[in-house]
VODOZA-405699 format. One line per field, with one value per residue: residue number from 1; x negated, y, z negated of N, C-alpha, C in turn. Coordinates in steps of 0.2 Angstrom, whole numbers, always signed. Last residue first. Layout:
BEGIN
nr <- NUM ...
nx <- X ...
ny <- Y ...
nz <- Z ...
cax <- X ...
cay <- Y ...
caz <- Z ...
cx <- X ...
cy <- Y ...
cz <- Z ...
This chain:
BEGIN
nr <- 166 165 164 163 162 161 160 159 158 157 156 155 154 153 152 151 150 149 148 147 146 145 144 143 142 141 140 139 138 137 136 135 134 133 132 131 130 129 128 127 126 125 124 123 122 121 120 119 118 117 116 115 114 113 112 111 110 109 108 107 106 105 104 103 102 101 100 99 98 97 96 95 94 93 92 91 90 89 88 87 86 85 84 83 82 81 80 79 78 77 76 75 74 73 72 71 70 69 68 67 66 65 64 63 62 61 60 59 58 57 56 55 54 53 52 51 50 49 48 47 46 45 44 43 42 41 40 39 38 37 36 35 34 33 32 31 30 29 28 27 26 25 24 23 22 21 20 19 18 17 16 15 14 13 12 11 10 9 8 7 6 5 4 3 2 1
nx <- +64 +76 +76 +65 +70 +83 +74 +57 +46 +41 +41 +31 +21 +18 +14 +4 -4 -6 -25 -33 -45 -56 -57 -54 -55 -40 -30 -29 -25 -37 -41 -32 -32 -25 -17 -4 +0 +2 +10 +8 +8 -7 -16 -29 -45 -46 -54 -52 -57 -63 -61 -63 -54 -58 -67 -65 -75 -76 -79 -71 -65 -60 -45 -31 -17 -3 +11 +21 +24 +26 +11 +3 -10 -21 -36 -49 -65 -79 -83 -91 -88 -87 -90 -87 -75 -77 -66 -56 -52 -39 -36 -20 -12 -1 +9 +3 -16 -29 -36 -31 -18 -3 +15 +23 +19 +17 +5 +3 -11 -17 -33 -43 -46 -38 -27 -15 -1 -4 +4 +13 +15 +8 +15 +23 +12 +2 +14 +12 +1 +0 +8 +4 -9 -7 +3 -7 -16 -8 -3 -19 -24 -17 -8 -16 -24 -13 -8 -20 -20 -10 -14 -24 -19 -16 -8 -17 -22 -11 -10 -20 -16 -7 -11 -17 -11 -4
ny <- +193 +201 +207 +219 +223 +229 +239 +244 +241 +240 +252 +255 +248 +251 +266 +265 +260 +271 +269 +270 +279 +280 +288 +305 +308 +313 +320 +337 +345 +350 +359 +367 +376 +385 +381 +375 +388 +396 +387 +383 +385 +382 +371 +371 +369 +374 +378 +373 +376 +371 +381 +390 +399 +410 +410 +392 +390 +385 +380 +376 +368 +352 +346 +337 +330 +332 +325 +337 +348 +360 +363 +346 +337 +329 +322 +327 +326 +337 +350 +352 +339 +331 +330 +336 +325 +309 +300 +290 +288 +284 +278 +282 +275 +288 +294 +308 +311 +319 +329 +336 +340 +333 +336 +326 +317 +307 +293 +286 +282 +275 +276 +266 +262 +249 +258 +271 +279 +300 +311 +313 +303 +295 +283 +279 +276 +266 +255 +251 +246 +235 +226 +225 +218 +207 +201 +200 +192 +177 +175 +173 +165 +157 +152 +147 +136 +128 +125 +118 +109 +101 +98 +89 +80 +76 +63 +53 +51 +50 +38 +30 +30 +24 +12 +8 +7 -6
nz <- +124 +123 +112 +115 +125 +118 +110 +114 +113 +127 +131 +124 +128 +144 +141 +134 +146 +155 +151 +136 +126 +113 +102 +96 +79 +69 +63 +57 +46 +37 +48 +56 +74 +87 +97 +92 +89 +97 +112 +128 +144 +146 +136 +123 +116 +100 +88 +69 +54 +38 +23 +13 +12 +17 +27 +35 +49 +66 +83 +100 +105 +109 +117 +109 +106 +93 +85 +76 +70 +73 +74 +76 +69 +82 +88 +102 +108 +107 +109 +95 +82 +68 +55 +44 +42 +46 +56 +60 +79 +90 +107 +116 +133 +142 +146 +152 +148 +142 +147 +154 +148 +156 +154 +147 +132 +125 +123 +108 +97 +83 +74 +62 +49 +49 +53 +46 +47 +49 +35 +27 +18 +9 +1 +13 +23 +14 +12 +27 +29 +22 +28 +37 +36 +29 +40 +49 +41 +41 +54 +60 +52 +45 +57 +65 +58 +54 +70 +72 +65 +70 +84 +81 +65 +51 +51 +50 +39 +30 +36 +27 +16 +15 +16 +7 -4 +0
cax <- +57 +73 +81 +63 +68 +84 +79 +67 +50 +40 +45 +37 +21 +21 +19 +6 -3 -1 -20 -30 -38 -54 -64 -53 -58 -43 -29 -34 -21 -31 -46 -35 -31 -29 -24 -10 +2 -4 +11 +7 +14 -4 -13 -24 -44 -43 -50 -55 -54 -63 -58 -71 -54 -53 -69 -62 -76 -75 -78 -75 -68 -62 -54 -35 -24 -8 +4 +18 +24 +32 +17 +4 -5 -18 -29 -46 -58 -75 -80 -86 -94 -82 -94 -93 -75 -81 -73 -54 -58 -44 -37 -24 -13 -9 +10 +8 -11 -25 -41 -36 -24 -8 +9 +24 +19 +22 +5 +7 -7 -15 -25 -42 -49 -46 -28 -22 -4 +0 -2 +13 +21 +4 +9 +23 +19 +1 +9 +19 +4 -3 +10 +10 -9 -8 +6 -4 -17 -9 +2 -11 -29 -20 -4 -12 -26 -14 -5 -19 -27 -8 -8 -26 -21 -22 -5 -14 -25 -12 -4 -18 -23 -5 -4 -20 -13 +0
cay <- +190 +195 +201 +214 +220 +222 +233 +245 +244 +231 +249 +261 +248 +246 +264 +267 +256 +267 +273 +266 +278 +277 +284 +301 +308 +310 +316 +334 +341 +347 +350 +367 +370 +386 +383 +371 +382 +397 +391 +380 +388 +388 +370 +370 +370 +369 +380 +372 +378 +369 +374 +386 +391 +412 +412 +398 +393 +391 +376 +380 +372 +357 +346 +340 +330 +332 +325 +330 +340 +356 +366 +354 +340 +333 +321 +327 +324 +331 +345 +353 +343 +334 +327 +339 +334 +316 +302 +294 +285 +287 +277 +284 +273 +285 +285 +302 +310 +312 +324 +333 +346 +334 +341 +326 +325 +307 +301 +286 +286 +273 +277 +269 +268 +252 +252 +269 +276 +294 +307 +319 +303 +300 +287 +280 +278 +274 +257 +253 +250 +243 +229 +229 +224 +213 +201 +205 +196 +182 +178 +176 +168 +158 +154 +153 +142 +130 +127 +124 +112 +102 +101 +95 +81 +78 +72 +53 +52 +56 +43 +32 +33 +32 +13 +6 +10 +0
caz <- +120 +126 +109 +112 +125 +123 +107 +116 +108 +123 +134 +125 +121 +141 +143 +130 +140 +155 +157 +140 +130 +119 +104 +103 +85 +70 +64 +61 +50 +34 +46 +52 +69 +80 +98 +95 +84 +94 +107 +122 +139 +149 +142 +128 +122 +102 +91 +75 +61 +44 +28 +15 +8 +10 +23 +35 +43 +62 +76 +95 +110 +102 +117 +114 +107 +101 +85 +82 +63 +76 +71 +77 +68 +76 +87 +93 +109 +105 +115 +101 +86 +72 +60 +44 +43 +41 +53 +57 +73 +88 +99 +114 +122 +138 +144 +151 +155 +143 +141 +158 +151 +153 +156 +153 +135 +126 +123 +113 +96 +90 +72 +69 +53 +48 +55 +50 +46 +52 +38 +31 +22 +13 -2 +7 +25 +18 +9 +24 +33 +21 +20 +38 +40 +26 +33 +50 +42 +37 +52 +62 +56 +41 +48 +65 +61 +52 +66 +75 +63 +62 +82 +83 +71 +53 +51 +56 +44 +28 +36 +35 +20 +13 +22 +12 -4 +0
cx <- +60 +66 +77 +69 +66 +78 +81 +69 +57 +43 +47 +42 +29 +22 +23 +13 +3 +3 -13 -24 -39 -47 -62 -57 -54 -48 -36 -31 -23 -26 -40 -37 -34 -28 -28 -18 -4 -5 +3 +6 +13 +3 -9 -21 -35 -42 -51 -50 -58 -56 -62 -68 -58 -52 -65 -65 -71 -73 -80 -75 -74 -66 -54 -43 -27 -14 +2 +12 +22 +31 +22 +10 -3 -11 -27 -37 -53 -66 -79 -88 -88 -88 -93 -95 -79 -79 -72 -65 -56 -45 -42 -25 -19 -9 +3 +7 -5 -19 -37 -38 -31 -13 +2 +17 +20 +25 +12 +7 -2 -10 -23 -34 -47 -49 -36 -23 -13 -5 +0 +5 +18 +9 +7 +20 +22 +8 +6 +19 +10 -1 +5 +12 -1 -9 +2 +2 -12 -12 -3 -10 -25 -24 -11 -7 -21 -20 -7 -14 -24 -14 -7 -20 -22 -23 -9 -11 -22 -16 -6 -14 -23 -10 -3 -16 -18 -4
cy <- +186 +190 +199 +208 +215 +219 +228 +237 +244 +233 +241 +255 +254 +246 +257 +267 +257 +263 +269 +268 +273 +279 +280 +298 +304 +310 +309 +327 +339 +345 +348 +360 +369 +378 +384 +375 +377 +390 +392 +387 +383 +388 +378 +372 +366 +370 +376 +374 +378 +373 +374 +380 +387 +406 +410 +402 +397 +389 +383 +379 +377 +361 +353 +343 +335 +331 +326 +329 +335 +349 +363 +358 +346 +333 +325 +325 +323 +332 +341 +350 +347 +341 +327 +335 +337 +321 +310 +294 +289 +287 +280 +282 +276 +280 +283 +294 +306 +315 +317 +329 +343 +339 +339 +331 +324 +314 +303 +294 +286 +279 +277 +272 +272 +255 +251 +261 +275 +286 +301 +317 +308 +301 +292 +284 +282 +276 +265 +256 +255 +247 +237 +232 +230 +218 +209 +205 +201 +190 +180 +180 +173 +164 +159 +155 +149 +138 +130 +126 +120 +108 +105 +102 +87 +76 +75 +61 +56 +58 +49 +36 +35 +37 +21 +11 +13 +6
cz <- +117 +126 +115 +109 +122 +124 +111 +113 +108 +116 +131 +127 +121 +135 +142 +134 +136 +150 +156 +146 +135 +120 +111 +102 +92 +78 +65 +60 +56 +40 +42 +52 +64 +75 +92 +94 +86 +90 +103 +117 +133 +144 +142 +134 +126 +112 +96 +82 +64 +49 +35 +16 +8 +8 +15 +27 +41 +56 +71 +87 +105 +107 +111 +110 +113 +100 +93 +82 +69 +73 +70 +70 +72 +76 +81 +93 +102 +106 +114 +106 +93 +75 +67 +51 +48 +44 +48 +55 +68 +81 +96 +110 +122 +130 +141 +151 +150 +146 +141 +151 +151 +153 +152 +156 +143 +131 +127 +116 +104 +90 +81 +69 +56 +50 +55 +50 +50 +49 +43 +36 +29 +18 +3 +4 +20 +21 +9 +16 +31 +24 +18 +30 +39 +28 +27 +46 +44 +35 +45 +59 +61 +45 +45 +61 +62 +54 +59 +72 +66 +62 +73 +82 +73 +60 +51 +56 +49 +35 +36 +40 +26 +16 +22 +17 +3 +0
């Protein structure tokens, strides 16, 4: 009998069971902790977009690029140091309006009365001052890549039918 359990045991130790196990443990656990932190910063820093070690994803949703990114772009960008923020770097922020843009620093200033960072921000012809001037408190994060379009599929893999069809 004891013969019969060893063998049993053998046999559900197949390829099937390992990969199952792999993608419980190397899957779903991760983005079990990913969503919980996620939701965690949502919380705790409502006025912040979550982060993904670092990184923040952002959909570009503006019909009028000013050459740094175009409609449907997925943009990703690094959260770094204040102090490391150079012109011509590609930035994501807060505007006035609580959205987030991107665009190229054109020049970097000291403010005297809170020793914050402003950065003046190279926009597009009908953008408000909202955009042009930004302080470091609503900076988002560096540009380290875009993807053309992505952010279109990612728009369209969120609609509700799509995803019952899935």
């Amino acid at each position: 009998m004891k013969g019969q359990t060893k063998e049993k045991r053998r046999k559900r130790i197949t390829i099937g069971f390992i990969l199952k196990k792999l993608i419980y443990f190397g899957v779903f656990i991760p983005l079990v902790i990913i969503t919980t932190n996620i939701g965690y910063q949502l919380l705790v820093y409502p006025d912040k977009v979550p982060n993904i070690f670092g990184y923040k994803f952002f959909m570009m949703m503006n019909e009028q690029g000013d050459g740094c990114t175009e409609y449907g772009d997925l943009v990703f960008t690094k959260i770094i140091d204040i102090d490391e923020y150079q012109v011509g770097d590609v930035v994501a922020f807060r505007n006035g309006m609580n959205t987030v843009t991107v665009h190229k620093i054109e020049e970097i200033n000291t403010s005297i009365a809170d020793n914050t960072k402003i950065f003046t921000m190279q926009t597009i012809e009908n953008e408000t001052d909202d955009t042009k001037y930004v302080r470091e408190m609503h900076v988002e994060g560096k540009m380290v890549s875009r993807f053309s379009n992505l952010g279109i599929v990612v728009m369209i893999a969120q609609d509700p039918l799509v995803l019952l069809l899935m």
